[in-house]
Every structure is written in C-alpha cells, then in structure tokens.
BALOBA-1460 file (C-alpha; in Angstrom, 3 decimals):
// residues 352
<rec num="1" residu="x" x="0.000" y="0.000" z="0.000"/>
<rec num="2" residu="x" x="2.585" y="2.257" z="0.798"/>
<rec num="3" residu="x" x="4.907" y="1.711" z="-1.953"/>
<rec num="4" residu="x" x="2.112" y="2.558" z="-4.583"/>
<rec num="5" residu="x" x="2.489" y="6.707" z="-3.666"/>
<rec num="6" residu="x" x="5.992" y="6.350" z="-4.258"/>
<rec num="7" residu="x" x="7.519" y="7.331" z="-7.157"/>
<rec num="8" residu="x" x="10.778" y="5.818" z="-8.896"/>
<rec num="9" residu="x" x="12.296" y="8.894" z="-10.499"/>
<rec num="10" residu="x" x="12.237" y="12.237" z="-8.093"/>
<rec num="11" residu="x" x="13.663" y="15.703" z="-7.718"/>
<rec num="12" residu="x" x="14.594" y="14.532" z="-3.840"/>
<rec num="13" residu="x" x="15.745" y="11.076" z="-3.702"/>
<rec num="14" residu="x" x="14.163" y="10.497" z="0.082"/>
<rec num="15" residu="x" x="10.617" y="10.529" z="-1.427"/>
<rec num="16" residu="x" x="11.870" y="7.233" z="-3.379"/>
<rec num="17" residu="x" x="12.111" y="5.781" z="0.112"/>
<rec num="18" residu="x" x="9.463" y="4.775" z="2.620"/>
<rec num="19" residu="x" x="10.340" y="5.667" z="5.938"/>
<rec num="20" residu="x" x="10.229" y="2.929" z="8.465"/>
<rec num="21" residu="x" x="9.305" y="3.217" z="12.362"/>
<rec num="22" residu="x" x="9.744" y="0.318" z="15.300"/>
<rec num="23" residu="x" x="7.868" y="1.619" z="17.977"/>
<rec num="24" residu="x" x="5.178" y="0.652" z="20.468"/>
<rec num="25" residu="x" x="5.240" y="-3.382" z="19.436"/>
<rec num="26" residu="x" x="4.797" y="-2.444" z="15.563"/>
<rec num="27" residu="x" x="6.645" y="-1.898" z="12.670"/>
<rec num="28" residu="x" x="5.058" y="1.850" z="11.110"/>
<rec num="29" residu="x" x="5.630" y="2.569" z="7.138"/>
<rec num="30" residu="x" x="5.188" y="5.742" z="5.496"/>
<rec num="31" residu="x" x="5.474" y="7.147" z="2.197"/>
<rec num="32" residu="x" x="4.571" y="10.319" z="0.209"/>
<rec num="33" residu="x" x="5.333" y="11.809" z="-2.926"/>
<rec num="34" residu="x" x="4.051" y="15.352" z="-0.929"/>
<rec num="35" residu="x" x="0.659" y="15.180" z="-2.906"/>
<rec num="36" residu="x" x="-0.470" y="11.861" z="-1.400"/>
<rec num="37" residu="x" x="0.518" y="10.686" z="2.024"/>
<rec num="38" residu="x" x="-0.209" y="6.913" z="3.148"/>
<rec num="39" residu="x" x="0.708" y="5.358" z="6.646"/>
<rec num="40" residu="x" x="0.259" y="2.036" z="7.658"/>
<rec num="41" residu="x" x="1.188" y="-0.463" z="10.380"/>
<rec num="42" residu="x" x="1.846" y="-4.304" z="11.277"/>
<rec num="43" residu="x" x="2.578" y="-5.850" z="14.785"/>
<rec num="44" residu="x" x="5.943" y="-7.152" z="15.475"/>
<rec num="45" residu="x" x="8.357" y="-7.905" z="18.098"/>
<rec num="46" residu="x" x="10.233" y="-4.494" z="18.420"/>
<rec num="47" residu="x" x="13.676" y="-5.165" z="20.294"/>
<rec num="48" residu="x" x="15.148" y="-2.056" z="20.038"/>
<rec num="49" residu="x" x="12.732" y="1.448" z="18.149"/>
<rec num="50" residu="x" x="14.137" y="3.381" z="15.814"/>
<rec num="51" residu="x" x="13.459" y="4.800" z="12.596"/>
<rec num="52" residu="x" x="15.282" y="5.119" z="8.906"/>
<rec num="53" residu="x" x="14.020" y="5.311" z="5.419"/>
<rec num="54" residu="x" x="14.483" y="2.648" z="2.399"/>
<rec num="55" residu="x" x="14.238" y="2.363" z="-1.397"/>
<rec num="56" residu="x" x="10.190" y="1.716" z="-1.531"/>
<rec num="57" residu="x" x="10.195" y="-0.393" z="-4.901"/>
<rec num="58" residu="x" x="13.335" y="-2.029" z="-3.897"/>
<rec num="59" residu="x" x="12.189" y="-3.104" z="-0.357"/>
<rec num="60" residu="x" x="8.748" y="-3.961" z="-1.546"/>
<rec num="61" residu="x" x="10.859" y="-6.344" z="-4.397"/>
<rec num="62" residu="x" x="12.801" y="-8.063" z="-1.868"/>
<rec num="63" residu="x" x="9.306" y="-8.792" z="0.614"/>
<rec num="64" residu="x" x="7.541" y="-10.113" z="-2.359"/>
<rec num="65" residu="x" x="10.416" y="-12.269" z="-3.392"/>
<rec num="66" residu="x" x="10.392" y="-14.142" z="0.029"/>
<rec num="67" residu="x" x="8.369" y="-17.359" z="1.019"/>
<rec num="68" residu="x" x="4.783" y="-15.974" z="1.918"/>
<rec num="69" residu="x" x="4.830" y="-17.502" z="5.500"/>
<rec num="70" residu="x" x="8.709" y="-16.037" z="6.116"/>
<rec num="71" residu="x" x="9.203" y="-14.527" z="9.632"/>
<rec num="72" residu="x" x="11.498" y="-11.277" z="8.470"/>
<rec num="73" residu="x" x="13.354" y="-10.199" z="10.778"/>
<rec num="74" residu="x" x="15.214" y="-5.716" z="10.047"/>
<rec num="75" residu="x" x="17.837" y="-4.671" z="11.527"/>
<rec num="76" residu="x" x="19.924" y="-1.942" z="10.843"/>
<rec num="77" residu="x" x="23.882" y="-1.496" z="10.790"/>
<rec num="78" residu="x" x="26.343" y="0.750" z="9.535"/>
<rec num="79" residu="x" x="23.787" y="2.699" z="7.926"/>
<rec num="80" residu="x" x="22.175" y="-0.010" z="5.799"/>
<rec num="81" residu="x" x="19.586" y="-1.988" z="6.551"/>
<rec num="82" residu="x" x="19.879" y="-5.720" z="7.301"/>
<rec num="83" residu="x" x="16.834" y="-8.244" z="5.891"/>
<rec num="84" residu="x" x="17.320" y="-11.414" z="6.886"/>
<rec num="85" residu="x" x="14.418" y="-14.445" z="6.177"/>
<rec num="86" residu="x" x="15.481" y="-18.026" z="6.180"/>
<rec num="87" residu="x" x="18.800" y="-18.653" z="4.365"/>
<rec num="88" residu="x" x="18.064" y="-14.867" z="2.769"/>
<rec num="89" residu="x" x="19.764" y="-11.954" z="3.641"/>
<rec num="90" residu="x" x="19.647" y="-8.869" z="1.989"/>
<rec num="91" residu="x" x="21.999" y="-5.219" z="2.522"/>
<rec num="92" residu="x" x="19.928" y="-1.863" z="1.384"/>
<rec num="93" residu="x" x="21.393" y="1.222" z="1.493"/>
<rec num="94" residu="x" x="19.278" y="3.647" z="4.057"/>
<rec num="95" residu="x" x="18.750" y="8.087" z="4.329"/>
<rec num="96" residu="x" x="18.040" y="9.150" z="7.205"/>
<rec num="97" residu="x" x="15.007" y="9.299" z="8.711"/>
<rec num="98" residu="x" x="15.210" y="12.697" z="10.093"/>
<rec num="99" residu="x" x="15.393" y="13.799" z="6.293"/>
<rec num="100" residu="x" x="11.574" y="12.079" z="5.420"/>
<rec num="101" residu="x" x="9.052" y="15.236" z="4.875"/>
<rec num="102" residu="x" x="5.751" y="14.860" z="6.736"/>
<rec num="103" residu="x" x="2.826" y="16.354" z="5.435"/>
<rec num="104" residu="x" x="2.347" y="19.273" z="7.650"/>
<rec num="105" residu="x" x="-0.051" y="19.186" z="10.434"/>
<rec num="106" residu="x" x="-4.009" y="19.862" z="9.322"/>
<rec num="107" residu="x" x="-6.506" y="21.220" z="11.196"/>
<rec num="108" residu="x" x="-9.788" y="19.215" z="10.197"/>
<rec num="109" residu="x" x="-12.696" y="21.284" z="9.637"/>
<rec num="110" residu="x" x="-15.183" y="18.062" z="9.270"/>
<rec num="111" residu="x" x="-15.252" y="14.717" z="9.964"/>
<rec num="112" residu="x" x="-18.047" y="11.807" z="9.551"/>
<rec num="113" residu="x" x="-17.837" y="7.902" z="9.476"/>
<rec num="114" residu="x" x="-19.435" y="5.970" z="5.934"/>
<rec num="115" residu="x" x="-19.408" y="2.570" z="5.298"/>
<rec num="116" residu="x" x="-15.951" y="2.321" z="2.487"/>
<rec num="117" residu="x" x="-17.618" y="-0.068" z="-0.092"/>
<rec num="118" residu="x" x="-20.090" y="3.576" z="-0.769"/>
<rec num="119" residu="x" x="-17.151" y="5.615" z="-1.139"/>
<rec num="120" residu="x" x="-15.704" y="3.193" z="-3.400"/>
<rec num="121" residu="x" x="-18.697" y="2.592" z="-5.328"/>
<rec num="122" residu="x" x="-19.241" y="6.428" z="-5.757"/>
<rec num="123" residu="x" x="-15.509" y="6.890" z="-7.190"/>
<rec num="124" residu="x" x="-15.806" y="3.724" z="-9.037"/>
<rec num="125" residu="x" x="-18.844" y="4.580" z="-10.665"/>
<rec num="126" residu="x" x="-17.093" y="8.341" z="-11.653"/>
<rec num="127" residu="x" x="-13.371" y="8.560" z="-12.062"/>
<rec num="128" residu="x" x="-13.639" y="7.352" z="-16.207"/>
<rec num="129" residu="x" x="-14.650" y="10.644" z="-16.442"/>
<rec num="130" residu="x" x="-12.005" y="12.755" z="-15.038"/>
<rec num="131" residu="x" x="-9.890" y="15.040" z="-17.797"/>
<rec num="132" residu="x" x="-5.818" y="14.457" z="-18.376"/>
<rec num="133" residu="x" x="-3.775" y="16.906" z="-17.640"/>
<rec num="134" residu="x" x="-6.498" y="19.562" z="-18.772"/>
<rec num="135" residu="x" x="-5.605" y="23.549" z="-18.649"/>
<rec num="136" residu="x" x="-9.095" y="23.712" z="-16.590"/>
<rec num="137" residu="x" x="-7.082" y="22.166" z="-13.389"/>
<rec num="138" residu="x" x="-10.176" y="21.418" z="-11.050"/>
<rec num="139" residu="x" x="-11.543" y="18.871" z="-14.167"/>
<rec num="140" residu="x" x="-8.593" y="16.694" z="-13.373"/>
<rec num="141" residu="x" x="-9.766" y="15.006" z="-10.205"/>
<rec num="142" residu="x" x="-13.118" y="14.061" z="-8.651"/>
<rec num="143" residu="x" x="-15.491" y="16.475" z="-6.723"/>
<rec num="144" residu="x" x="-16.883" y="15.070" z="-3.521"/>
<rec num="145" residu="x" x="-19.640" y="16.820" z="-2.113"/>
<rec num="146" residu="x" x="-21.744" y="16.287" z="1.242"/>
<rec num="147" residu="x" x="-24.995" y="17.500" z="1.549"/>
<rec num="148" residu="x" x="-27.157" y="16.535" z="4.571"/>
<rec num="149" residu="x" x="-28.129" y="12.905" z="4.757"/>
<rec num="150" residu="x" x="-25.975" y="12.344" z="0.792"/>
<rec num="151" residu="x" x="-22.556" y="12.065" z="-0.617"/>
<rec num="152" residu="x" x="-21.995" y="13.029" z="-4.206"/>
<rec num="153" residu="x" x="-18.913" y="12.549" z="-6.826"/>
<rec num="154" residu="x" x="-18.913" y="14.283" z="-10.076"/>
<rec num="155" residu="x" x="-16.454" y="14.143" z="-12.293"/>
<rec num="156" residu="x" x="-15.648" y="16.103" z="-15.958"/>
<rec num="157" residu="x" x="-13.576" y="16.228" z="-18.623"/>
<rec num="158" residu="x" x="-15.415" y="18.853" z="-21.004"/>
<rec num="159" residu="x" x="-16.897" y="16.542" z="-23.365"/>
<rec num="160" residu="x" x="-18.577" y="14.435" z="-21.010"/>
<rec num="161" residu="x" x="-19.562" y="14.000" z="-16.834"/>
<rec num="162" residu="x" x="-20.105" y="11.546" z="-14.220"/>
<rec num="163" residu="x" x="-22.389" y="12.122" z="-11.367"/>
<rec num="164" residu="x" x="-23.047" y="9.393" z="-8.783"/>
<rec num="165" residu="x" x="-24.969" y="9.839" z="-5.354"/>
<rec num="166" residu="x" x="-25.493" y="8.001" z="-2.077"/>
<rec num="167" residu="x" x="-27.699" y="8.694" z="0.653"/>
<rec num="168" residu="x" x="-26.034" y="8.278" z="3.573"/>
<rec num="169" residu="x" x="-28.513" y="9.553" z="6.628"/>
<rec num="170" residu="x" x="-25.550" y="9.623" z="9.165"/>
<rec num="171" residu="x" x="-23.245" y="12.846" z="7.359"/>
<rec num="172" residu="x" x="-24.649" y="15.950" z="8.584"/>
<rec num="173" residu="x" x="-21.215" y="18.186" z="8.344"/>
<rec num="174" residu="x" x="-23.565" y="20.561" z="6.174"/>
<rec num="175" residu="x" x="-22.658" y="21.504" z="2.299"/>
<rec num="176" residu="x" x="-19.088" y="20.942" z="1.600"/>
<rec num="177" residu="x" x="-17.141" y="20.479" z="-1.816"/>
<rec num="178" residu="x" x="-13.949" y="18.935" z="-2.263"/>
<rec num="179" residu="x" x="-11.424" y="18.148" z="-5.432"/>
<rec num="180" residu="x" x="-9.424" y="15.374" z="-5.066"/>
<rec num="181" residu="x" x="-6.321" y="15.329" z="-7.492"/>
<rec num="182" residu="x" x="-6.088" y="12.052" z="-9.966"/>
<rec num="183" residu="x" x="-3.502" y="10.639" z="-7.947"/>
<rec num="184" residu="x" x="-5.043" y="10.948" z="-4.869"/>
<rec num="185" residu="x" x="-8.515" y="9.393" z="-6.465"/>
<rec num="186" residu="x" x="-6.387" y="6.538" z="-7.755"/>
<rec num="187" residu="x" x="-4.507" y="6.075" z="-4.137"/>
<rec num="188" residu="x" x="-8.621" y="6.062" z="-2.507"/>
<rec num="189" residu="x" x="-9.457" y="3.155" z="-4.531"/>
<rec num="190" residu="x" x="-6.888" y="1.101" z="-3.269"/>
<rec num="191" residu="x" x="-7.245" y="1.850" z="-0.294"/>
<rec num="192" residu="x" x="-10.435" y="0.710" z="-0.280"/>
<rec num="193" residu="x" x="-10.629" y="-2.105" z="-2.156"/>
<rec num="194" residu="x" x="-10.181" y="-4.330" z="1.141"/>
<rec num="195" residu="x" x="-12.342" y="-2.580" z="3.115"/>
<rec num="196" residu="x" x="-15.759" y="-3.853" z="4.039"/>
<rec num="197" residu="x" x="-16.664" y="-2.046" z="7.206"/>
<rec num="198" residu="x" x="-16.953" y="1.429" z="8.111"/>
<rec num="199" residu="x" x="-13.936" y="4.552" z="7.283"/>
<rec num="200" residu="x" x="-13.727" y="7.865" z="9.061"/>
<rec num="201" residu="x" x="-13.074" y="10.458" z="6.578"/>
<rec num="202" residu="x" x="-11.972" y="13.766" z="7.540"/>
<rec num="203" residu="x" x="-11.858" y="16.633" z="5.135"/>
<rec num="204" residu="x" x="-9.765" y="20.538" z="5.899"/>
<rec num="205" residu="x" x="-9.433" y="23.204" z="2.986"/>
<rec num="206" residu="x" x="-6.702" y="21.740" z="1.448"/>
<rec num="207" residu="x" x="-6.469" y="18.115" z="2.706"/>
<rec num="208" residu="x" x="-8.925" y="15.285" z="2.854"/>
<rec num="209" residu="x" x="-8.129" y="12.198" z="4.618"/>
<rec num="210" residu="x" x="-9.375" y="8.184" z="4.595"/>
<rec num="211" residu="x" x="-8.817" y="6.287" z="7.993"/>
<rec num="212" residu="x" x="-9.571" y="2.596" z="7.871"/>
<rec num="213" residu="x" x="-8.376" y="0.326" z="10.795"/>
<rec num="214" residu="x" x="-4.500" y="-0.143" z="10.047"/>
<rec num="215" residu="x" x="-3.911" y="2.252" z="7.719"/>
<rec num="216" residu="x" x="-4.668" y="6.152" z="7.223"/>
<rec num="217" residu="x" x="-4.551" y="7.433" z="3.160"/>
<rec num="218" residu="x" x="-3.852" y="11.756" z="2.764"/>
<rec num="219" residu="x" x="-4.360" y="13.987" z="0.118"/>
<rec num="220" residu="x" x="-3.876" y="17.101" z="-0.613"/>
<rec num="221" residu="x" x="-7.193" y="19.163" z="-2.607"/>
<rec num="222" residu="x" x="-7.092" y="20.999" z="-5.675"/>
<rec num="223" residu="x" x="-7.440" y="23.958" z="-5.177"/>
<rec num="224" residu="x" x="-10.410" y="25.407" z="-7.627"/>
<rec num="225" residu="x" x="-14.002" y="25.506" z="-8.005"/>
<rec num="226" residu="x" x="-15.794" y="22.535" z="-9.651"/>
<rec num="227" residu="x" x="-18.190" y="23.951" z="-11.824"/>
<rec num="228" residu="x" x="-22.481" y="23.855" z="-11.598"/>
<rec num="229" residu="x" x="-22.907" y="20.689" z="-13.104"/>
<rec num="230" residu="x" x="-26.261" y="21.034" z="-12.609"/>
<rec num="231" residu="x" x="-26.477" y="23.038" z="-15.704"/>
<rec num="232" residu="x" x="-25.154" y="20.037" z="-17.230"/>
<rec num="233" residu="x" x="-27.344" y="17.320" z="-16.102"/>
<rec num="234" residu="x" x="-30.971" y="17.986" z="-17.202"/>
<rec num="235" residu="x" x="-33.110" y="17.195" z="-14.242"/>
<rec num="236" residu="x" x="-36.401" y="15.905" z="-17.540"/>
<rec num="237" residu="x" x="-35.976" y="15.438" z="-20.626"/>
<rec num="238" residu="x" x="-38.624" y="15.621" z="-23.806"/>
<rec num="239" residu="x" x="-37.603" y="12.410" z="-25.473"/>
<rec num="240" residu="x" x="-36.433" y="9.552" z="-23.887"/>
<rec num="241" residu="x" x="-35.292" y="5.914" z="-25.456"/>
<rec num="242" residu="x" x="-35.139" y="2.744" z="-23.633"/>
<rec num="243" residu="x" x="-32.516" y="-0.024" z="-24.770"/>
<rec num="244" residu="x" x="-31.202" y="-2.783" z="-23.288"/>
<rec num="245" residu="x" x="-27.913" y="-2.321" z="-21.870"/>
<rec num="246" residu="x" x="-25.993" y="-5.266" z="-22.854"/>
<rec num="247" residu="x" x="-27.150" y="-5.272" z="-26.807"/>
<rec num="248" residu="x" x="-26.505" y="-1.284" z="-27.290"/>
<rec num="249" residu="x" x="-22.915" y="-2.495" z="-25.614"/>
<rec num="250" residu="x" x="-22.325" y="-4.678" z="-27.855"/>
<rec num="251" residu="x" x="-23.456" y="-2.888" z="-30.830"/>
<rec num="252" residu="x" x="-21.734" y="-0.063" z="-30.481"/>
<rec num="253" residu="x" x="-18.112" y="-1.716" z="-29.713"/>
<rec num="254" residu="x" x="-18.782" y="-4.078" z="-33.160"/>
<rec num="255" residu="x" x="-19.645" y="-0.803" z="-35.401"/>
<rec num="256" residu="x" x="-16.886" y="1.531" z="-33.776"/>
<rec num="257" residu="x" x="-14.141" y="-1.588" z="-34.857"/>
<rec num="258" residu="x" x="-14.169" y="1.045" z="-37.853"/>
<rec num="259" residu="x" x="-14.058" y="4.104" z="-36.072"/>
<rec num="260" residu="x" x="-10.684" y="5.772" z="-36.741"/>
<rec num="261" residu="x" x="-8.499" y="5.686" z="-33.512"/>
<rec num="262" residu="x" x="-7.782" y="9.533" z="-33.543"/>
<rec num="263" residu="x" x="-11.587" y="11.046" z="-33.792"/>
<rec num="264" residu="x" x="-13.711" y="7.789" z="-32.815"/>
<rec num="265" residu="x" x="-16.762" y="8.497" z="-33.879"/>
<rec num="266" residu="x" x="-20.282" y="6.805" z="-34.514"/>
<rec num="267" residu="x" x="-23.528" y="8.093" z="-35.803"/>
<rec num="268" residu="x" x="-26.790" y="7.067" z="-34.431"/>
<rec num="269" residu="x" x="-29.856" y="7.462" z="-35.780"/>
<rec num="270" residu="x" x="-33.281" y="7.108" z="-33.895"/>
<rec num="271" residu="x" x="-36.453" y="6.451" z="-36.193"/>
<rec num="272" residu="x" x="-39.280" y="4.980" z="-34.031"/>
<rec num="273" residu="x" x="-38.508" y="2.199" z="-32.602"/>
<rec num="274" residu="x" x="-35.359" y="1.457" z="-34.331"/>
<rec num="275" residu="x" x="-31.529" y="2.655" z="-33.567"/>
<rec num="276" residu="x" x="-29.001" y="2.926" z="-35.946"/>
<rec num="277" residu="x" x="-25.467" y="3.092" z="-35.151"/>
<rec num="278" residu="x" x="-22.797" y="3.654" z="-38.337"/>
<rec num="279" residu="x" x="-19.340" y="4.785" z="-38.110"/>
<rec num="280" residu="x" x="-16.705" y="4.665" z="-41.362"/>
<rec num="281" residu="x" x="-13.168" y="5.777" z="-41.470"/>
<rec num="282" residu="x" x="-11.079" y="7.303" z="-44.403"/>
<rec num="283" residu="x" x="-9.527" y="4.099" z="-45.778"/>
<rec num="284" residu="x" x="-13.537" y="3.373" z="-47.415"/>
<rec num="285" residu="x" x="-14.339" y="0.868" z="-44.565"/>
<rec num="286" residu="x" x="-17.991" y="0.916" z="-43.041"/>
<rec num="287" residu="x" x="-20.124" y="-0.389" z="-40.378"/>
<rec num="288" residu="x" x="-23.861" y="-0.145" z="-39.604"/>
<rec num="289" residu="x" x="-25.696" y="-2.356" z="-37.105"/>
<rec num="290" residu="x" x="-29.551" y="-1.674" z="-35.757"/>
<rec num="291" residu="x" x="-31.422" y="-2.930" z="-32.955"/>
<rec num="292" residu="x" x="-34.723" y="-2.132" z="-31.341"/>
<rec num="293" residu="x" x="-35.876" y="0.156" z="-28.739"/>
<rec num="294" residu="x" x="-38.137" y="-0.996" z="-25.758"/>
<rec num="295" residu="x" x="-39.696" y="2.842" z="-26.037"/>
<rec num="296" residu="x" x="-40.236" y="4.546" z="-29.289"/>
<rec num="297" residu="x" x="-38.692" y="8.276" z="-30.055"/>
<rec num="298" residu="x" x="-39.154" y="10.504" z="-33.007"/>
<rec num="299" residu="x" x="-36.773" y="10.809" z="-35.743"/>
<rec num="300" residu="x" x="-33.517" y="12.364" z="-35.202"/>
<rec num="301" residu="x" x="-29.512" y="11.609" z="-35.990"/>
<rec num="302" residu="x" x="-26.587" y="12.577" z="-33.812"/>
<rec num="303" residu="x" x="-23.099" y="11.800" z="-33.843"/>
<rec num="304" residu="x" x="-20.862" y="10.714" z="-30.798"/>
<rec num="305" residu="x" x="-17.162" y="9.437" z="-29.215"/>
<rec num="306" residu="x" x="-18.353" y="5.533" z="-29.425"/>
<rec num="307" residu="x" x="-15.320" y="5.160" z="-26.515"/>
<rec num="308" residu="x" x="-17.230" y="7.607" z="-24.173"/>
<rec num="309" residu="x" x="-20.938" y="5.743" z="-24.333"/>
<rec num="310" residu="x" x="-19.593" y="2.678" z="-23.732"/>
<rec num="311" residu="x" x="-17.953" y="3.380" z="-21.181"/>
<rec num="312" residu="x" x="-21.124" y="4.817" z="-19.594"/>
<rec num="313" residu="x" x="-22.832" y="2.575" z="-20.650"/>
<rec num="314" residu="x" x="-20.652" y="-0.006" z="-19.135"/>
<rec num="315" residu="x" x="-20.676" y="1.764" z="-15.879"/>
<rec num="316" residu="x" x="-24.673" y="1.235" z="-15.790"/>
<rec num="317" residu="x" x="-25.725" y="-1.721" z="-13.674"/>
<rec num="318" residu="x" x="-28.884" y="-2.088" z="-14.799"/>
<rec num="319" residu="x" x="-30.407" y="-4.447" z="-17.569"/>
<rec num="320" residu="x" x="-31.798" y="-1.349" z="-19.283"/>
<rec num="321" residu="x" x="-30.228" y="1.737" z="-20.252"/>
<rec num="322" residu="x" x="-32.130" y="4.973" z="-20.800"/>
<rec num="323" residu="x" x="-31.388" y="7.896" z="-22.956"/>
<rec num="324" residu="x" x="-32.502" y="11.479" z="-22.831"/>
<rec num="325" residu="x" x="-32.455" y="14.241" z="-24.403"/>
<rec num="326" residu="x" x="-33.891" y="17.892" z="-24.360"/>
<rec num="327" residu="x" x="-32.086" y="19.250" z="-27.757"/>
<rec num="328" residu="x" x="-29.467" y="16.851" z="-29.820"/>
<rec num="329" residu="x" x="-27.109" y="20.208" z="-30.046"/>
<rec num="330" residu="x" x="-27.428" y="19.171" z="-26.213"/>
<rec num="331" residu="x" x="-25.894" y="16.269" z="-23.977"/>
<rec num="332" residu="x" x="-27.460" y="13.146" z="-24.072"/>
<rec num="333" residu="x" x="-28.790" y="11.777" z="-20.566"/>
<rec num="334" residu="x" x="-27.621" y="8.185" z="-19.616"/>
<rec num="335" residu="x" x="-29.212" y="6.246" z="-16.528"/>
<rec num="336" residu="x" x="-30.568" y="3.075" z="-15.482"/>
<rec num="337" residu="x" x="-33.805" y="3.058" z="-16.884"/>
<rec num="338" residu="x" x="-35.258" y="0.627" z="-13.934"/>
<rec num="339" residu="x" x="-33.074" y="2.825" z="-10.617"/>
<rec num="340" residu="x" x="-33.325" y="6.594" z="-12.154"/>
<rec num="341" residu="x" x="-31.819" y="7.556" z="-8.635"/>
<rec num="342" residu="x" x="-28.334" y="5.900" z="-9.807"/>
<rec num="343" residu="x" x="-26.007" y="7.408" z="-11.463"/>
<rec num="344" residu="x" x="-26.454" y="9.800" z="-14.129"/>
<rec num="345" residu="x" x="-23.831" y="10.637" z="-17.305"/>
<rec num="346" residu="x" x="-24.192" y="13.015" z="-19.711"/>
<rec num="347" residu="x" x="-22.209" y="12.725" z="-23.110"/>
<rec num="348" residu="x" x="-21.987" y="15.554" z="-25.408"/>
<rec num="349" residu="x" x="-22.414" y="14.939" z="-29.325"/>
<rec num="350" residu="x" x="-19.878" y="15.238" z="-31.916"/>
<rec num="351" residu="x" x="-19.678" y="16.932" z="-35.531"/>
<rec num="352" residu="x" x="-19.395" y="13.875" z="-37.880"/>
C-alpha cells in the first residue's frame, strides 16, 4: 500500500524511500510523494525502536520475493539496513530518517464515518470521467460533495460527466465540496478495495483524509471551483429511449471496430422504434448495425465518441439503459432506466 504513492524517479531522492518506524510493538511505514501521504502499520516484536528510510520499490521487491509464510526479521547497521528471512539476507542502502518530509499538520474542519464499499462505489462509478492533464485544473480530479443525509462525486472532462450519489442519513457536516487530485482518487481506490466495514473520513481546505483500521490514506485538494454541473445534467428530458444495456454495448463496440483511432466516432440514428449506429473511417471501410428500442422516439440523428458511451454505458448496472435528451445540439442523458436515482452521465455529441 505504501509503496504505490511512491515514485521511482524524483527531484529529492528520500521521497523514493518509505520511511520505516519500530515503535510501540509495531513496525510503522510511510510514504509520500508530498501530494499523497499513506501510513500504515503491522505488529511485530520491536527489540530495540528506531526509525530510517528505504528504497520503496526495492524493499517492496525483496518482501515479495520471500516465502509468503517467512518470519522477516530488520535490523539496521552501519547505515544499511539488514533483511534477513530463512537462508536470505539482503543489505539496502538507508537516508536518514530525520530527512523524510511529513505532510504538515491539518486542522480538520469536518469529519463523519461511511461505510468504504459507498465511497468506493461512488468513485468507481465516476473517475472514467475525469480530464488528463487539462488547462481547466479542477476537471482533473473528482469532486466530492456532502450535503445533509448524501454524498456526491462528479467528475468532468469537457466533453462528457459523471455524477453518482449516495444517501447516507448519518453525514450531517452541512454543504461541503472537495477536489481530489487524480492521484489521490487513484490512491482512494486502493485503499479501499479491502475494506468492508466502516472509514472515518476527515476533510480541511486543502487536505482530505481516509482512515480505515490499520492504515490512514492523505491527500492534498485541488485547489479550484468545480463547476455547476447542474447546468449540465438535465433534471427531464422531452424524449427519452429505452434499450437494453448489454445489446446497445455490444453494438456499439462491433460498429466503432471502424471508427478511426484519432476522432472515434459513430452516428446514431433514432427512427421509431429502431436505432441505428454507423461509423466509417477514411480508408472506405464501413459499419452499420440496428437494434430495437423498448420505447419509441421521433426521428432524429446525432453523432458521438463511441469510446465515451460505452464506457457509460458499461458503468450502468442495470439491464436497461435509458437515454434522454432535451435538444441533440445538447448532452445526451444516460441512466438506469429501472433505478433513475443511480447514477447519471451526460455525453456531449460530436460533428461527424
């Protein structure tokens, strides 16, 4: 866990290592790259506390390369640090731990407790749709936002959004919104992957922070304002098509096999109750496949990025997807068509 915030190549060499602490009957391990911050602890039988600082990757190589039931036993000497395991015995080269930078201390503003598989449904249902690297910073990373009695993530990257809510009865911190940097979103998930019970997350103006059992995950905010995306997301729309979810899936990842990799894009074409989707490329090859809809809409055609409705698509549990729109020059609303209080995504059309 602590390993994956570290990076190989950095401006100070001590944020390639993890800094280690024997103290109180348990080994402590921390690393940071000064965005993210994880810290996490294991029992053991501490003989003598003290603290120095390894090569993460390195260290994390040599424990994976060891039987998985190997008692390790760390010791350090002449400014190295002695693994030993078995017959194995390993020499790494140490910085001092006096030379690790701590995130500095935050005052929380807010704290409440949430059950972690929520959280990690809410990012996991969301993060596709955060921008790379985009001049608008706040669009790369994922807005959380508490409201009382719900928890909301939204995320954007100017041609489409992602917003996915939970009520959760026991948050009453008031209205708060948060952006949490890519890496930081990325670090979340992993931390709670394993978790099934409850986490404690605690959230200051420029920090927000996960606390599960053994290990507690920081991150610093960015620092912007997320914009209304309730301008984006139309709360009704006049026409609405019904599909199932697994056949539009499917027929839209068979017709954009022709799409051209650099533009992507796939015309569909609503007439009744039948849907169109086409796509050709400039090397003369075509594709057209149609299906029918469970609910009827007038006649229209539109053009999209066939890579961003599937993955919408994909991220809709249900067995039936549902489609909205208010104006085709518009976004097009995607939901469950069976649980409209899931998660909504808008995608916005394309010129063909």
């Amino acid at each position: 866990m602590v390993a994956g915030v570290v990076e190989r190549r950095q401006t100070r060499p001590i944020l390639s290592n993890i800094l280690m602490r024997a103290e109180g009957g348990q080994l402590v391990l921390t690393g940071t790259d000064l965005e993210v911050e994880m810290v996490t602890w294991a029992a053991g039988d501490v003989a003598t506390e003290g603290a120095t600082t390894v090569p993460g990757r390195k260290f994390l190589d040599i424990i994976r390369s060891l039987p998985a039931q190997s008692m390790v036993e760390i010791q350090r000497e002449d400014g190295r640090l002695k693994v030993t395991a078995g017959r194995s015995r390993f020499l790494v080269s140490t910085m001092p731990a006096e030379d690790f930078p701590n995130i500095d201390e935050v005052a929380w503003e807010a704290e409440f407790s949430v059950d972690g598989p929520v959280v990690r449904k809410l990012i996991d249902k969301t993060q596709f749709c955060m921008a790379q690297q985009d001049v608008r910073y706040y669009l790369n990373g994922l807005m959380l936002e508490t409201m009382p009695g719900s928890l909301k993530a939204v995320t954007a990257d100017g041609h489409r959004l992602a917003l996915c809510e939970q009520r959760i009865e026991t948050i009453d911190i008031g209205e708060k919104q948060v952006i949490i940097p890519r890496k930081g979103v990325v670090e979340m998930l992993r931390v709670l992957a394993g978790t099934e019970g409850s986490v404690v997350v605690k959230l200051a103006s420029n920090h927000i922070r996960i606390e599960e059992k053994d290990l507690v995950f920081t991150s610093k905010l960015v620092d912007g304002r997320f914009p209304d995306y309730n301008r984006v997301v139309p709360a009704r729309v006049e026409s609405v098509a019904v599909v199932g979810r697994d056949v539009l899936k499917e027929m839209l990842s068979r017709v954009g096999v022709v799409s051209t990799e650099k533009y992507r894009g796939v015309r569909l074409k609503f007439n009744g109750n039948i849907l169109t989707a086409s796509a050709h490329n400039p090397e003369q090859d075509e594709a057209s496949e149609e299906l029918e809809l469970q609910k009827a809409v007038g006649e229209f055609e539109v053009g999209f990025n066939v890579g961003y409705l599937i993955d919408a698509v994909t991220a809709v549990d249900g067995k039936n997807i549902e489609l909205g729109w208010n104006d085709i020059g518009g976004g097009c609303r995607i939901r469950d068509a069976d649980d409209v209080g899931a998660a909504v995504y808008v995608v916005m059309p394309v010129r063909l």
